[in-house]
N, C-alpha and C positions, 0 to 999 in steps of 0.2 A: 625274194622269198621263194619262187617256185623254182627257178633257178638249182637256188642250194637244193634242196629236195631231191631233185631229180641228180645232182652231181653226185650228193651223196650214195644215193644209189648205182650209181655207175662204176665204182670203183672199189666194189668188194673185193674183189681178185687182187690176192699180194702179186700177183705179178704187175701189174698196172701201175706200176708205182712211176716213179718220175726220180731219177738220180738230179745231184747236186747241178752237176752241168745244165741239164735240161731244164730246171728251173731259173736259173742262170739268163737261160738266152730265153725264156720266155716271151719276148717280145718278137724274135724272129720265129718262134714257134708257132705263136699263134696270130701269124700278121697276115696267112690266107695267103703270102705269095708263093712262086713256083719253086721249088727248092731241090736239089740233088740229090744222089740216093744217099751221098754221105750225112746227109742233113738227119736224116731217119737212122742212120747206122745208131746213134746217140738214144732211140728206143729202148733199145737192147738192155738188159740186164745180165746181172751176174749170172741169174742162173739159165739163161740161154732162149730163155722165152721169146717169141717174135710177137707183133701188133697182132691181135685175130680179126680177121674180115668180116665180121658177122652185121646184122642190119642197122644195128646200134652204134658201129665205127667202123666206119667207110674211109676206103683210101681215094685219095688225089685221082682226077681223072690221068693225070701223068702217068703211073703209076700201075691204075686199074684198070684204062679204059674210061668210058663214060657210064659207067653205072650208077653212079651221084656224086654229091657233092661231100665232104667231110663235115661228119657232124660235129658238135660241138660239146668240151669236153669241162670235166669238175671245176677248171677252172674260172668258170662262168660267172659264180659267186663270189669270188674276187673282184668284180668288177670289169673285166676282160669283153669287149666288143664280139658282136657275134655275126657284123657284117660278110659279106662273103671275099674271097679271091677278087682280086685284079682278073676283069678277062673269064672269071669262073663260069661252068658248064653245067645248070641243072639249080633246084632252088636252094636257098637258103636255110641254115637250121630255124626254125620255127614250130615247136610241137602243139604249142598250144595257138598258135594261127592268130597271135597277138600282132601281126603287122598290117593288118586292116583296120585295126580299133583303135581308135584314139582316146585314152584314157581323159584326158582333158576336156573331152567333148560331153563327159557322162555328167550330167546334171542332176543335183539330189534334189529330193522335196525338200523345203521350208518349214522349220516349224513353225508353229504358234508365237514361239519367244523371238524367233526371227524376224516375223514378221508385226512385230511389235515395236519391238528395236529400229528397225528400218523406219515405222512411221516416226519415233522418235523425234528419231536425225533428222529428216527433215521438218518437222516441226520446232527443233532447235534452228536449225539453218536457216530459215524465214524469220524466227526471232529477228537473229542476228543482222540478216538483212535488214531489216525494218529499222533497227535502232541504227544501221552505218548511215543507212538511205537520211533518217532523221536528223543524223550530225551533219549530216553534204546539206540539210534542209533541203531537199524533197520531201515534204510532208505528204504530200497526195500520196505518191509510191510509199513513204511508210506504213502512211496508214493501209494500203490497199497489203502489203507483204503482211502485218497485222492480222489483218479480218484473214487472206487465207491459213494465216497458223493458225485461229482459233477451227475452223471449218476445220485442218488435219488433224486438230486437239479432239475435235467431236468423231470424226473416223476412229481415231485412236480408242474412245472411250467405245465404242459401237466393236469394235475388232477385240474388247478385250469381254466385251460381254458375248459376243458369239462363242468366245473358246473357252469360256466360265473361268479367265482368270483376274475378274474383276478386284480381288486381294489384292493386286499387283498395280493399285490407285497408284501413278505417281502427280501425286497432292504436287509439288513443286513448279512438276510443268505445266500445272493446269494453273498455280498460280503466275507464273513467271507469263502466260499467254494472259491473262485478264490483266496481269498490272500495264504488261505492253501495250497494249489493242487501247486502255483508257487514258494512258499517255498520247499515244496518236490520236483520237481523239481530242484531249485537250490542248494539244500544241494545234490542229486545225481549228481550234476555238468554235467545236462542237461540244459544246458544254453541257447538254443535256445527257447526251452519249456516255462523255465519259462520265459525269455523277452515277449512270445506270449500272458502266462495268465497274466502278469502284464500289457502288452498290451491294455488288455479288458479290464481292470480296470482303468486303465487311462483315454482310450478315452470315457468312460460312463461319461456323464453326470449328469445322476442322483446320484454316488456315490461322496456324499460330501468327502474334504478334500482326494482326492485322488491321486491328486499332488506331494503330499511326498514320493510315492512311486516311482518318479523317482529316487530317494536315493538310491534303492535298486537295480535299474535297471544299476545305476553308477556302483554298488557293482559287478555286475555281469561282466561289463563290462572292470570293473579292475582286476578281477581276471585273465579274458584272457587276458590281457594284450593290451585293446584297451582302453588306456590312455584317446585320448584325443574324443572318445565316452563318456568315461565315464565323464572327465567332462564336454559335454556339458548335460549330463544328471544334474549333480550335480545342475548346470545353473541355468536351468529348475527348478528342484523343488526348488533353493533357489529363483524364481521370485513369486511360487506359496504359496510362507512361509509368514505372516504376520509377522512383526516386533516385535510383543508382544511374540514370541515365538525365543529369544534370545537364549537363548542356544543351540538350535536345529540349528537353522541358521548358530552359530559358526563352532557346529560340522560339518556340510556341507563343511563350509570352510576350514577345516582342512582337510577332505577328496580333496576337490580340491586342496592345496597347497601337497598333500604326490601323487598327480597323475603327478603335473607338475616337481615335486623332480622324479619320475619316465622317464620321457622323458626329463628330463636332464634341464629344462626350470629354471634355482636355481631366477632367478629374480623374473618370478611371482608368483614362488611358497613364497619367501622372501614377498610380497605384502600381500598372505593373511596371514601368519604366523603372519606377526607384524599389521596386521588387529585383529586376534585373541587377541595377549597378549594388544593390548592398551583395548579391552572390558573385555575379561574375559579371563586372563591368566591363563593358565593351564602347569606344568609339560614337558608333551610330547609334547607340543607345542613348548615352549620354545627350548627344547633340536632338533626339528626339524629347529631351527631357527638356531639356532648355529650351526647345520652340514650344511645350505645351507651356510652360512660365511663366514666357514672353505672352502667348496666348490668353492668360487669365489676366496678366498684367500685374505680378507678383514681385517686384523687384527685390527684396530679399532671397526668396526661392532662385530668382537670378541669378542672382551672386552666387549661392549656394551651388546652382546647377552648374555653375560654371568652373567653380574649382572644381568640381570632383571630375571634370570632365578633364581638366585640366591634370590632374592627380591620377589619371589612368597612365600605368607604366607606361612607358613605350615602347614602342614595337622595335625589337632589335634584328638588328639583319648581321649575318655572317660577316666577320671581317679574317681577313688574315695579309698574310704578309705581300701578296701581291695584288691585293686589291685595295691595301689601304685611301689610294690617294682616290679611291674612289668617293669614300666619305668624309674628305677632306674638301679644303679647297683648294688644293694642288689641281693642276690642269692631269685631265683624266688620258691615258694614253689609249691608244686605237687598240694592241692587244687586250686590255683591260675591260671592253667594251664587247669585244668577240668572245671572251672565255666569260661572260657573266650566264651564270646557270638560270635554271630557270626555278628551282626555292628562291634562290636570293631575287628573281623580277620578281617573285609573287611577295616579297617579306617588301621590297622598296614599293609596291605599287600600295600595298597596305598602309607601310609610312607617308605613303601621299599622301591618303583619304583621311589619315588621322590629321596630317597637317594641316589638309583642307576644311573638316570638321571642326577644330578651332578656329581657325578665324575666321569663317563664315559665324560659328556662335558669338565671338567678337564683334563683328562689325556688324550683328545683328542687336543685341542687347544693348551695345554700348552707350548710342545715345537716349537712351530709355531710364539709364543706372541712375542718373544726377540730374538736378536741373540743369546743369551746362553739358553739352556736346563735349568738350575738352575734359570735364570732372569724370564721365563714364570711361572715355577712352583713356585716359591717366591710370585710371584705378585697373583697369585689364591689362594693361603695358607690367604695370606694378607685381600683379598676379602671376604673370607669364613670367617674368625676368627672376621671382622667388620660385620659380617651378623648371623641370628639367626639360621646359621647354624657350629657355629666356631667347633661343634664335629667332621666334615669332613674335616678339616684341618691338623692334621696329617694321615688321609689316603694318602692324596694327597702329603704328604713329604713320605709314605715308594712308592708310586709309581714314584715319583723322585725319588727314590733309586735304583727303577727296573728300571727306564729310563738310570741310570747311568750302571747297568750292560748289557744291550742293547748294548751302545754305545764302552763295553770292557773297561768304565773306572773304576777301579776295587776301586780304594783309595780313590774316593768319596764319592763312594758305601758306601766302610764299613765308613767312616767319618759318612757318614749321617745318615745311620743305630745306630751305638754310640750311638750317640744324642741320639735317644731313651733312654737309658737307665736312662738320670736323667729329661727328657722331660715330658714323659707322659707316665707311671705307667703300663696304660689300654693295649697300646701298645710294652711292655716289650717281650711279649713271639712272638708277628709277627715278631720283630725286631731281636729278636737273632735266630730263625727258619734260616731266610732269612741269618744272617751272618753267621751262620753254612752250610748252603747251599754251599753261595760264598767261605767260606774257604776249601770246601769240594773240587768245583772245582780246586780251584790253587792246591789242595794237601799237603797242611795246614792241616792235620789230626788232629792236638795235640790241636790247635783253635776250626776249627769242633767240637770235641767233647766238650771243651769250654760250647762254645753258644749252643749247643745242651743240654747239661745237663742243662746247665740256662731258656730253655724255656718247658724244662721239668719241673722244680723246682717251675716253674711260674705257667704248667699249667699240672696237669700231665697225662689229655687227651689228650692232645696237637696229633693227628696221623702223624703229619709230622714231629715234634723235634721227636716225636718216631723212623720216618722210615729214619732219618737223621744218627741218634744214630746207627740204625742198620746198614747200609751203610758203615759206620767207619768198624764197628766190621768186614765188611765181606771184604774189603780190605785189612784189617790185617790180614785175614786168619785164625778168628775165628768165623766161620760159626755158631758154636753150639749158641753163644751167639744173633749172628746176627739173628738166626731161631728164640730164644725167643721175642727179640723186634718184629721184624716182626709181629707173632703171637698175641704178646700184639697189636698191631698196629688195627688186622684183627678184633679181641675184641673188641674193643673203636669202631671203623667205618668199618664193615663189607662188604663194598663200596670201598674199599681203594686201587681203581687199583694199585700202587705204590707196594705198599705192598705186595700185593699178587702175582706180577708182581717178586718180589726180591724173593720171599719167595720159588717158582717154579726153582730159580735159584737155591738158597742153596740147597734143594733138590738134584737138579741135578748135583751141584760140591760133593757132599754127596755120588752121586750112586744111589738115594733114588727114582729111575724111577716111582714108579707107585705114591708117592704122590706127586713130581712132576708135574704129568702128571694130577691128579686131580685137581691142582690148576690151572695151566692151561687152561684146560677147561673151569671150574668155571669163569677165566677171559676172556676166549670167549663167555661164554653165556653174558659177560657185554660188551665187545667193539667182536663185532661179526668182522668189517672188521679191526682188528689192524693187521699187517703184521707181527709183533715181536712176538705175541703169537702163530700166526700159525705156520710162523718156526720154535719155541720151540718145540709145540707138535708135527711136525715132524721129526724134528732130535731127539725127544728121541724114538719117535717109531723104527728110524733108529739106535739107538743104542741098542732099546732093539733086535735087529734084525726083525723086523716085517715090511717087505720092503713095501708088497701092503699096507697096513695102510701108511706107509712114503709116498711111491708116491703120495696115494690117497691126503694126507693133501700138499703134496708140488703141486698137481696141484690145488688144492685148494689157495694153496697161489697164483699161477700164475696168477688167475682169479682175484685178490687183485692188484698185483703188475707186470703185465705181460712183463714189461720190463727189471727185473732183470735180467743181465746176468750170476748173480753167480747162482742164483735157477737154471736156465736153464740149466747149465753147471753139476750142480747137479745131475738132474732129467735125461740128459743125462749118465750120469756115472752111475745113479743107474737102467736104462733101459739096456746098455751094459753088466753090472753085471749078470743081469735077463735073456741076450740071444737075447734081443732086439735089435740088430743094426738098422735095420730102423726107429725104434722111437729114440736111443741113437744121430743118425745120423740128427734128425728133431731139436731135443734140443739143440745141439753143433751149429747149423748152425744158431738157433735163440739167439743163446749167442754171438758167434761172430758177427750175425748182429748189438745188439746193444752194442758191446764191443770186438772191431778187436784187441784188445791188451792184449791180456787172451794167453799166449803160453801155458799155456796145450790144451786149446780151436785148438788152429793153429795146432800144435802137432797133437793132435789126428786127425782133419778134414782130414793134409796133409798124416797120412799113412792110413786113411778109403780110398781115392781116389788110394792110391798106390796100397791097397788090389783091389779094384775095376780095377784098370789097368786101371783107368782113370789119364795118369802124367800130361799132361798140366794144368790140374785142382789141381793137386799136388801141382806142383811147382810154381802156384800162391799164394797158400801157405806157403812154402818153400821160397820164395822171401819174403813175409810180417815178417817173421820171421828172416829173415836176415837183411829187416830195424831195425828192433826192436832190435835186438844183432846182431851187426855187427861184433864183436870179437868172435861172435862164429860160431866155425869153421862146427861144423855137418850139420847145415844149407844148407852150398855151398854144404860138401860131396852129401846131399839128392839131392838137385839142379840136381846136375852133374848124380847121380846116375839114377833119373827120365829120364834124357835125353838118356843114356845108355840103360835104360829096351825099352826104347822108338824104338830104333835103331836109333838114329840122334847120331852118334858116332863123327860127327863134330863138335856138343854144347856141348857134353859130355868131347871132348878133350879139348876146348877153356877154359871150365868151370874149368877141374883140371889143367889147365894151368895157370889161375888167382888164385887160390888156392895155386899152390905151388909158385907163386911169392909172394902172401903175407902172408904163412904161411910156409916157405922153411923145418922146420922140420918137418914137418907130413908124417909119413913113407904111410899111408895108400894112400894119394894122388900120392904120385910117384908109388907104388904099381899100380893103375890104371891107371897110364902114359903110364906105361912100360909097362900094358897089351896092351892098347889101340893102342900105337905105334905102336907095335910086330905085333897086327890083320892087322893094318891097313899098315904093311908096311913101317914104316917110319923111316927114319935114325935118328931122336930125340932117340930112342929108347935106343941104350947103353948108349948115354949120359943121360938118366935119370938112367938106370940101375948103373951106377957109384955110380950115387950121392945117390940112396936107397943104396949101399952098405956099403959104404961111412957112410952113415947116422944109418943104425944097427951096424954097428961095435963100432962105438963112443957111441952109446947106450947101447949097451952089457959091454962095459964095465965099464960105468958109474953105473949100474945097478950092477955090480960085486964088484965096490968098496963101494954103500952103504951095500951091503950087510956086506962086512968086517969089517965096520963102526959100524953095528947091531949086529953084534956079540963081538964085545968089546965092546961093551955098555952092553949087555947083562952077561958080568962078572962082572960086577960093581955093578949090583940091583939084585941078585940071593939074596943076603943076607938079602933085603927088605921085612920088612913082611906090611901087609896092614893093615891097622885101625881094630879094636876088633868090628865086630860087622855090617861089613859093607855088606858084602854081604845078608845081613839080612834084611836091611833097600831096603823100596819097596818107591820109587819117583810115588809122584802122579802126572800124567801129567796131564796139565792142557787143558781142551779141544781146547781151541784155538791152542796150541802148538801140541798137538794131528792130528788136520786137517794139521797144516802144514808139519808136518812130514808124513803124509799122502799123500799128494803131492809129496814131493820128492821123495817119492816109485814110485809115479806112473809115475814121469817125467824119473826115472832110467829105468822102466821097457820098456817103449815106448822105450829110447833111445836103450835097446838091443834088442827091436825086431826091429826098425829102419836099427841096425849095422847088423842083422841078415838077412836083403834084400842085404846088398851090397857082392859081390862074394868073395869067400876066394883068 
């Protein structure tokens, strides 16, 4: 701009002009290098004029001398550089002294609207934050990016009142900041907070269509569990919904019928439900319908609910020509699987819920419809197979089947399961799975495997005719084979608690502790509170001897199942073991709390009090134990003996006195008679002393004739040799059998330190 101006003025003088040529080579003209006097001859014009030397155009110091540098000419405004020479001598053309000042460095003030704008954006930009932060679920940072947009929304309103352009409300972003802030809010399940900001938005006037959010407000209010708040909220915003907005309005009412289904109200909740399916029947609706039915126990309304449920179109999904075999039953191909969009997952994930929504309503109602179990489920097979859902009709016959093993009636069962076999092709391998199962139970092993190999043959993924098959194998006691099914099983579906569950056993009937114990685990990190896998991996920590590891998992179990009395009973004995009697003594006394019928439990409690020198607390024991076995006799001996340690040598006498009336041979009771008498002075005394003698003598010699008895027996099998081979062969015991023979050591041991209290 300044440029032109000043060119323009420079070249009033026709002589000044520039010939064809000279504009020509323009770039050698004005490129500032050294050039020869013929370079300048090309000045020259027609009418003979030379360059003038004046202060305004200066020659080359070549040329001049050094009196400056050449200035700079019209063609400036063209765009032409105004740098200097290569080498040049003296300064640069610059008139107005523009080569210190950076035009770029000049900073304007801001306006008002500027700086409005600005807060804007950022108060947009935080939105936006807040709601990504909220999808990643970081709720905390949502919500904290939240509260500062509303904090830049309140500067914003503060910056527009200082500069009086308060006109310039933008109503949106003040909304778009309170709807956010009370979303974060109620996703932190700060429920007072956000009812407060949905609050604001409500009662504003100026925020159109804001009514709807009393939806949300219901939302809040059902979560806590204030039902019928919430529907009067729902009310409310369906009085504020215009008609034209149908679906929306449904869905409200669907919300109020699943609030009134909440506080037990099944009528008015039946009201908006069959409100819903007569406009736009949907699925979940339906199937809401039919559980308030079942609820009041209307079995016609049943029936009713249950076709129209059934009567809802279905949900169609996209087909075309290369995805047909997907909704076939042609085996589906791998590209076919990779190009499925994602409308068509959301259209197939829908047709689940529908699928699954009938015959959950099925196998709900069914046997409720008739007096017979088979009359209900007949009559919804019937329904389904007249309806454009007849592929759900035999589901609903193998869950009659399950209804039938329910009920323990077994021959229906497999009857109905059969059918399968020339019924419906698709269902071959569910049906023979399920009768291998049931023959597995009765113990039908040779069936079992059967139907197990058949729905193997059918399907040879099949993970449960797998872990069926293996099942058989490890009841017949060949584990080896059972570990390979297993294994195959774990292969197919990696998931296969069952399986992995069996597979920890073999293992451990094997000895095979630490991959056992691997799997084990493995199936805790999947079901963390199962009580079956915890006592596993304890009791084999407890067999590999690693007691603190056992305790630690068996108090782990206790916090799982704290009323077992056998754990408890356990974890006492392995604390006694350790040296613990005060903890052994806390366990035993929580095992007999919730299981007074455990005589090891009674046992141990009644001689820890006798060690204690506590006997009445004994022989509360010692009585409970003699409810429980009344024919046994050591019980009363304890009884009586407590009373003896005690010095009540009166209970002590009374008690071996009822002892030797209903037990006349027990030498060791008269033994105590006849001390007791003797102490105590009393003429009973020989007459018990008779009858103890009386009574070893008839023993002693009884005892004398088997022995003659054993030793002519013993001439007879001297000659006897035993099997080839036998003291060779090692019996595996089988853990269960193991624990119980475990027991009876320990009930023999208590009874000799028992017998070892009472005096020689």
């Amino acid at each position: 701009m300044f440029g032109a101006s000043y060119n323009s003025n420079s070249y009033n003088n026709p002589a000044r002009t520039i010939d064809k040529q000279s504009l020509d080579d323009s770039d050698n003209l004005y490129s500032f290098e050294k050039k020869t006097g013929d370079s300048y001859a090309r000045l020259n014009t027609g009418n003979g004029y030379a360059p003038r030397t004046g202060n305004r155009l200066q020659t080359t110091a070549s040329l001049y001398g050094n009196e400056g540098a050449r200035p700079m000419t019209s063609v400036r405004g063209a765009g032409y550089s105004s740098r200097g020479r290569t080498g040049q001598i003296g300064p640069t053309f610059d008139p107005f002294n523009q080569a210190g000042t950076n035009i770029t460095d000049k900073t304007t003030e801001q306006t008002p609207e500027d700086i409005i704008k600005s807060l804007e954006k950022k108060v947009n930009q935080l939105i936006e934050e807040s709601t990504f932060a909220a999808e990643e679920g970081k709720l905390q940072l949502a919500l904290d990016k939240a509260k500062d947009a509303g904090k830049k929304e309140r500067q914003l309103s503060k910056q527009r009142e200082q500069y009086n352009v308060g006109d310039q409300l933008n109503l949106d972003l003040t909304y778009c900041v309170l709807f956010n802030l009370a979303n974060q809010y109620h996703a932190n399940k700060m429920y007072q907070e956000a009812l407060n900001s949905y609050a604001v938005i409500v009662k504003n006037k100026l925020f159109s269509q804001s009514g709807r959010l009393r939806v949300n407000m219901g939302n809040i209010y059902f979560e806590q569990g204030k039902y019928s708040e919430a529907v009067k909220m729902y009310r409310m915003a369906l009085d504020q919904i215009s008609n034209s907005n149908r679906e929306f309005r449904l869905k409200i009412m669907r919300n109020i019928g699943n609030a009134f289904v909440k506080m037990g109200q099944f009528q008015d909740a039946i009201t908006s439900f069959e409100a819903i399916m007569e406009g736009n029947p949907d699925y979940q609706t339906g199937f809401n319908l039919v559980l308030c039915y079942f609820a009041i126990g209307d079995k016609d309304k049943m029936k009713r609910g249950f076709q129209r449920l059934v009567a809802i179109p279905p949900i169609q999904v996209e087909q075309n020509d290369d995805t047909t075999a997907i909704f076939k039953d042609d085996p589906i191909e791998d590209h076919q699987v990779f190009d499925e969009d994602s409308l068509r997952a959301i259209s197939r994930e829908k047709k689940k819920m529908a699928h699954r929504y009938i015959i959950l309503a099925g196998k709900l109602v069914a046997p409720s419809l008739e007096s017979t179990v088979s009359g209900g489920y007949d009559w919804m097979v019937d329904v389904l197979k007249a309806s454009s859902n007849a592929h759900m009709a035999s589901e609903l016959e193998i869950a009659k089947s399950v209804q039938y093993l329910k009920t323990k009636d077994f021959q229906q069962a497999i009857e109905s399961l059969k059918s399968f076999e020339k019924k419906d092709q698709k269902l071959v391998g569910t049906a023979a799975t399920n009768l291998s199962f049931l023959y597995f139970l009765e113990g039908d092993y040779k069936n079992s495997e059967f139907y197990a190999d058949k729905a193997i043959e059918h399907d040879r993924y099949n993970s449960k005719a797998q872990t069926n098959k293996g099942n058989i194998y490890f009841v017949k006691g060949d584990l080896e084979k059972a570990r390979d099914h297993y294994e195959e099983v774990i292969g197919v579906d990696a998931v296969c608690t069952e399986a992995m569950y069996n597979l920890g056993l073999v293992l451990k009937r094997l000895e095979m502790y630490d991959g056992s114990l691997q799997w084990f685990e493995k199936l805790h990190a999947i079901l963390r509170s199962s009580p079956e896998v915890i006592y596993q991996i304890a009791d084999i920590y407890d067999k590999q001897g690693n007691v603190q590891q056992a305790m630690e998992w068996f108090n782990i179990l206790i916090s799982v199942v704290p009323t077992d009395p056998t754990i408890l009973a356990r974890l006492g004995d392995m604390f006694e073991t350790d040296g613990d009697k005060s903890q052994a003594f806390q366990y035993y006394s929580e095992s007999y709390r919730y299981y007074p019928c455990n005589m090891d439990v009674i046992a141990w409690l009644g001689a820890y009090y006798v060690d204690c020198e506590a006997y009445e607390q004994a022989i509360q024991f010692f009585e409970r134990a003699m409810l429980i076995q009344p024919n046994e006799v050591k019980w009363q001996l304890m009884i009586a003996s407590c009373f003896r340690r005690s010095g009540n040598y009166q209970g002590a006498f009374e008690t071996y006195k009822k002892i030797h009336e209903r037990f006349p041979d027990n030498t060791e009771c008269l033994r105590f008679l006849v001390k007791i008498c003797t102490d105590l002075g009393m003429k009973e005394a020989e007459d018990y002393q008779n009858r103890l003698s009386r009574l070893e003598k008839g023993n002693l010699n009884k005892s004398s004739n088997e022995n003659v008895n054993l030793s002519r027996e013993g001439s007879h099998v001297e000659g006897i040799r035993t099997p080839l081979g036998w003291n060779s062969i090692k019996v595996k015991e089988d853990p269960i059998h193991m624990q119980k023979q475990e027991r009876v050591d320990a009930d023999f041991h208590f009874q000799e330190d028992v017998n070892g209290l009472l005096p020689e």
